[in-house]
C-alpha positions as CSV (number, residue, x, y, z in Angstrom):
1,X,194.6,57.6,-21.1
2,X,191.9,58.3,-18.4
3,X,193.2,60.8,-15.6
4,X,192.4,60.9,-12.4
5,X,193.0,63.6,-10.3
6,X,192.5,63.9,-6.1
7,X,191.1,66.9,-5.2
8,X,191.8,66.0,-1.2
9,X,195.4,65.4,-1.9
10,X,197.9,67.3,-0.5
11,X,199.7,67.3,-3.7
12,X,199.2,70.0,-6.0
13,X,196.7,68.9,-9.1
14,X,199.4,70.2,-11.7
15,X,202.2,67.8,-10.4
16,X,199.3,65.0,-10.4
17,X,198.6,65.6,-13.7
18,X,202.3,65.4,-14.6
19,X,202.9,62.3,-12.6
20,X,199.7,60.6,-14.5
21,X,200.9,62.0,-17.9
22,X,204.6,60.5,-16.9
23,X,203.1,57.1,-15.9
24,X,200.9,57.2,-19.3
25,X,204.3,57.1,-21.5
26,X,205.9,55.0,-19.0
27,X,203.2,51.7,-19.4
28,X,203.0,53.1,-23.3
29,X,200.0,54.5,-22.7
30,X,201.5,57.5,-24.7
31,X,204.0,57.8,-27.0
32,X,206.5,59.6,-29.2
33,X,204.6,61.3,-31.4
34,X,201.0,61.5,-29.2
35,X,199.5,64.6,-29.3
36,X,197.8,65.2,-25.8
37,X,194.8,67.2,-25.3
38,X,194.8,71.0,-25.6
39,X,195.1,73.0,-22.4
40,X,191.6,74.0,-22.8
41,X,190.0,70.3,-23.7
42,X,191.6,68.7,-20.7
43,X,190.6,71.5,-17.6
44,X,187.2,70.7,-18.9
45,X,187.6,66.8,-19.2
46,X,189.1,66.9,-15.4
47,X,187.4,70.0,-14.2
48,X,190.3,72.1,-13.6
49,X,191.6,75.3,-13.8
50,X,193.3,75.9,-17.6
51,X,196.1,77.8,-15.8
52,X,196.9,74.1,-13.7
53,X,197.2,71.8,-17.3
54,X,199.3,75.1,-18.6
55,X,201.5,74.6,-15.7
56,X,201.6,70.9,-15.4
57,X,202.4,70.8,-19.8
58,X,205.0,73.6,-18.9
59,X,207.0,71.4,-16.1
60,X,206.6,68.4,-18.7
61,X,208.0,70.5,-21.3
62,X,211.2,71.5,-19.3
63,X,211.7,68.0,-18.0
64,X,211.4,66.9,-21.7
65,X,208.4,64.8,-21.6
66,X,206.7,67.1,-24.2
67,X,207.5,69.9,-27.1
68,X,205.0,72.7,-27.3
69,X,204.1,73.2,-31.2
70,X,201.5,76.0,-32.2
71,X,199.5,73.9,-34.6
72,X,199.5,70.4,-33.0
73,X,199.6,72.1,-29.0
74,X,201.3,69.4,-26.6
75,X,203.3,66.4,-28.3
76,X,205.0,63.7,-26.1
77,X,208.5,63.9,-27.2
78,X,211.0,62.3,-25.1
79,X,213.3,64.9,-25.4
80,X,215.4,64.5,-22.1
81,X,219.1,64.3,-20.4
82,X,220.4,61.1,-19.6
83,X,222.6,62.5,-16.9
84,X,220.1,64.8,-15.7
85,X,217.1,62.2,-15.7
86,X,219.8,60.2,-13.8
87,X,220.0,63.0,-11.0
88,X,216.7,64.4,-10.8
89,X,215.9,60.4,-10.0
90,X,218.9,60.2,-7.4
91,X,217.6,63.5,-5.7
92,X,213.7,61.8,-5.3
93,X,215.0,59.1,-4.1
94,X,217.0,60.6,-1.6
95,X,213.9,61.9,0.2
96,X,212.1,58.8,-0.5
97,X,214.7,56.5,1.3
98,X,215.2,58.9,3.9
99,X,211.4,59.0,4.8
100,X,211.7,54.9,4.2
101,X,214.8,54.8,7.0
102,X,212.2,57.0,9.0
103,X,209.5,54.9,9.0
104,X,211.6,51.7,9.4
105,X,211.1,50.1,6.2
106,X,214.0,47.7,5.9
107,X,215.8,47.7,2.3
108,X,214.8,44.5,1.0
109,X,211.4,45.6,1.6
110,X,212.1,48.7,-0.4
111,X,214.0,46.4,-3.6
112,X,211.1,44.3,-3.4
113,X,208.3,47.8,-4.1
114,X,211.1,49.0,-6.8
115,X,211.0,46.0,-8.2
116,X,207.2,45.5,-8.2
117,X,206.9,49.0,-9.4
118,X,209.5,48.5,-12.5
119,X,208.1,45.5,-13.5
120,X,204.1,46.6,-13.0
121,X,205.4,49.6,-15.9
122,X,207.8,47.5,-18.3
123,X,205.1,44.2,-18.2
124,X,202.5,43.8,-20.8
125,X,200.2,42.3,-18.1
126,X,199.4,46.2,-16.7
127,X,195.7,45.9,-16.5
128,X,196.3,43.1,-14.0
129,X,198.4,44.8,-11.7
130,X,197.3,48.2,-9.5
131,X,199.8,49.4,-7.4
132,X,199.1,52.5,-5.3
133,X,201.1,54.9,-6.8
């Protein structure tokens, strides 16, 4: 999994590297049972601060994307809530739609980019497809 990181964003780096690792195990780029790289191995492969992939691992760990094991460091292990995945997603997408409503994007239009964006991560034809994400 390459990551890529925006140092002009105005989102932090740690919650980009989450979303990237999220979107890794989401087109099964990652799975169960991956180990990721240590904290140490990936601030040098991005050029980051270790303290930002310790944070980013530590909000993946209590979301329950990862466990943190002493010998084999950070293993995806989809360790999560069902009801609580459900509402974290509800709460995002409040904000989302609200800032959809604001910008007058209609909600077919906004079907159609769920859509696109569900099928772009459950299809096997991934490298085809680059949505901006």
């Amino acid at each position: 999994m390459i990551v890529k990181i925006d140092f002009n964003s105005d989102e932090a780096i740690y919650i980009q590297l989450r979303n990237q690792i999220i979107m890794g195990i989401a087109t099964s780029q990652l799975s169960a049972g991956d180990s990721l790289p240590s904290v140490r191995q990936l601030a040098d492969y991005v050029g980051i601060n270790m303290h930002t992939v310790n944070k980013a691992y530590s909000v993946l760990k209590q979301e329950g994307y990862i466990k943190l094991d002493r010998r084999k460091g950070a293993v995806v292990a989809l360790d999560y809530d069902q009801v609580m995945a459900s509402q974290r997603i509800m709460d995002m997408l409040q904000s989302v739609l609200a800032e959809a409503i604001c910008k007058n994007v209609g909600r077919e239009e906004v079907h159609d980019m769920v859509d696109e964006i569900y099928d772009f991560f459950t299809s096997s034809g991934q490298e085809d497809y680059h949505p901006e994400l």
